[in-house]
N, C-alpha and C positions, 0 to 999 in steps of 0.2 A: 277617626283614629289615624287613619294617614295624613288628615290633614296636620295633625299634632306632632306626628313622628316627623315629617316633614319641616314643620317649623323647629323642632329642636335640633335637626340635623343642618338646616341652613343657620342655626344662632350657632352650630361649633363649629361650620367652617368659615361663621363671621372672627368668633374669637383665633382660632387660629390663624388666619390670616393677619389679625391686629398682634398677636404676639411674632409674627415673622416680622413685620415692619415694626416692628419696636426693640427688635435685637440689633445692637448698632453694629454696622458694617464696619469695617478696616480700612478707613480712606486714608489718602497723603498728610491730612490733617492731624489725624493721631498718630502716625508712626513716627517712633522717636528717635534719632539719632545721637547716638553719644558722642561726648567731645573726644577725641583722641588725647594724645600725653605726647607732648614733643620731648625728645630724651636730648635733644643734641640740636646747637648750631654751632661751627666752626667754621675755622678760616681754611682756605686748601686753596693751591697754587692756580685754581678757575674759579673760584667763587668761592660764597660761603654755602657748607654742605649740611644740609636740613634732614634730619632722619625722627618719624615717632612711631606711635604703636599702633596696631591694627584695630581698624572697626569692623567687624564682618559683616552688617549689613550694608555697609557704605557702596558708593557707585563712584567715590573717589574724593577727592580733597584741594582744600585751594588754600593757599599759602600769603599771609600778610607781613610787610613789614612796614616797620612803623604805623600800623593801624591800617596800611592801605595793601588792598590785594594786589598782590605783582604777578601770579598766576595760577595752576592747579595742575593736576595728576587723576587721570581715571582708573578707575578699578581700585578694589579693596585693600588688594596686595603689594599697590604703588605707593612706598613706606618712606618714601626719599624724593628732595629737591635740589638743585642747585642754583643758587641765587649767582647769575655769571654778571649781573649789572651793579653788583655790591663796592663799591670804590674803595681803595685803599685808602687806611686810613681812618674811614669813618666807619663810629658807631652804630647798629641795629638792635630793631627789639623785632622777635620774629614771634610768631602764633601760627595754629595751624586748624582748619577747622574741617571734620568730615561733611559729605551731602549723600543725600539719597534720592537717586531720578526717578523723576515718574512722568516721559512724554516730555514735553518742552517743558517742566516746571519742578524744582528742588525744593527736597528739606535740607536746613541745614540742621548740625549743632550747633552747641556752642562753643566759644573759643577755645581753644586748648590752654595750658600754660603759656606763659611768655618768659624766652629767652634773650638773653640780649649778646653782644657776639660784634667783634671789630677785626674786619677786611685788614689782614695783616699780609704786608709786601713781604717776600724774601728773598734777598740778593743774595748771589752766587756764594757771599764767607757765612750765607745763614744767619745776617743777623736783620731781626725784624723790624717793621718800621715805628717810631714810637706815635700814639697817640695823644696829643696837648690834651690838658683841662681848657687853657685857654690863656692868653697873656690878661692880666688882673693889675688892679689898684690892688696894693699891699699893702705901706703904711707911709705921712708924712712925717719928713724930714726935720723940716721947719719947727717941728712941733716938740722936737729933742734938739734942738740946737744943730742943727745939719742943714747942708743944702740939696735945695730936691726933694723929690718923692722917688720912691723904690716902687717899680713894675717888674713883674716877673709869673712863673707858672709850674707847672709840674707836668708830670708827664707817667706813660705805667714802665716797669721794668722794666727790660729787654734782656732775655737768655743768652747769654753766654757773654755779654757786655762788657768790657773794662771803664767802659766811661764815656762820655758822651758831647758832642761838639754843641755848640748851642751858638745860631749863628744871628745876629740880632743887628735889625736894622732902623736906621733913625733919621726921621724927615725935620728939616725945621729953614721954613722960609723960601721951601723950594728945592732945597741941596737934599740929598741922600749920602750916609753914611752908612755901608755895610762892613759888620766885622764880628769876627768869633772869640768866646770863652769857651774851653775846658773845665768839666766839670765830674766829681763819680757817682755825684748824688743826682735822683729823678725830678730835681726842682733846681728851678736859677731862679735868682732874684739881680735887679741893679739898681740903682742911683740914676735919676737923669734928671738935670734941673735945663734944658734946654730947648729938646725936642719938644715939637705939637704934636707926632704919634710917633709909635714905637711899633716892631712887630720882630718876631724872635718862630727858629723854627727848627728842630735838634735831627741829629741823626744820631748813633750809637755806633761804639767803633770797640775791637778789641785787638789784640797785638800779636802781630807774625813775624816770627824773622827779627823779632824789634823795631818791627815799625806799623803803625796804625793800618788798620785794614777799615773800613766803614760801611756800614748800610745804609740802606736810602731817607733820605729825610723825612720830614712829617709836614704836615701843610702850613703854611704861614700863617699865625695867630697874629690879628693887631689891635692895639687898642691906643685910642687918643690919650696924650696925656696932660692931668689936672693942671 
């Protein structure tokens, strides 16, 4: 009789044992981290300034532009970056993605949304730097009875602008040719049946006093021409 009681007292603390190791534990592995919501990238007079929304389990966040990480922030609460390597000028796609530490090894989530966001200069009369599409093949000339092909590009608005210098340069056989159009529209186009490349690169200007005040130029677009 004991020996009986005995064997069914050791078979229920076999099974209880098999159900304590069969209830699964809470490793690094399962625990999920959610992606954050990036609300905001903008331009400001240090950089472009990164802000999104909290994850409360997170140990902090790391910051990518253009696909590639350029740094992070620890703790849950640290809601904000500033990108101070961002160049005027150019264009960004920024993401933001939480981790959760555990010892020398992270969970992460996944990516957040992606914003995109351009490093805007601003000179002393506030007016900002334009951004090119890029200097482009437009249309032949030849092909309507004209001489030449038309290069030219666009560019984004600029607040508070009257109109904008567009200052375009032209190589051919060695010589340089620098010289400017006025313009009010965010796109030039020209004629050139001579040049072997071209390159064009605008600032925006608007008017004091009655005379032109300007902001800083935008980077030099070039392109060979046909």
């Amino acid at each position: 009789m004991k020996k009986k009681n005995f064997r069914k007292l050791f078979a229920v603390l076999i099974a209880a044992c098999m159900m304590v190791l069969c209830v699964p534990v809470t490793s690094q592995a399962t625990v999920r981290v959610s992606a954050p919501r990036l609300k905001t990238a903008r331009s400001t007079s240090s950089g472009m300034y990164l802000n999104w929304t909290r994850i409360s389990n997170a140990s902090g966040y790391v910051i990518y532009r253009n696909n590639k990480c350029i740094g992070g922030v620890k703790g849950s609460r640290s809601l904000a970056y500033l990108d101070k390597k961002a160049k005027t000028g150019s264009r960004y796609t920024y993401s933001v993605r939480a981790f959760r530490q555990y010892g020398k090894k992270r969970v992460y989530s996944n990516a957040s949304n992606r914003i995109q966001g351009v490093r805007k200069a601003v000179s002393n009369n506030g007016l900002g730097t334009p951004v090119q599409s890029g200097v482009r093949f437009w249309k032949n000339l030849s092909a309507t009875g004209g001489n030449g092909v038309t290069y030219g590009t666009t560019w984004n608005k600029i607040k508070g602008a009257a109109g904008y210098q567009v200052q375009i340069r032209g190589y051919e056989y060695g010589n340089v040719l620098t010289y400017s159009k006025f313009t009010k529209k965010n796109s030039y186009g020209e004629s050139f049946s001579s040049y072997d490349k071209i390159g064009m690169r605008i600032r925006a200007y608007k008017i004091v006093g009655g005379k032109n005040v300007y902001g800083p130029f935008s980077k030099w677009s070039f392109s060979n021409v046909r």
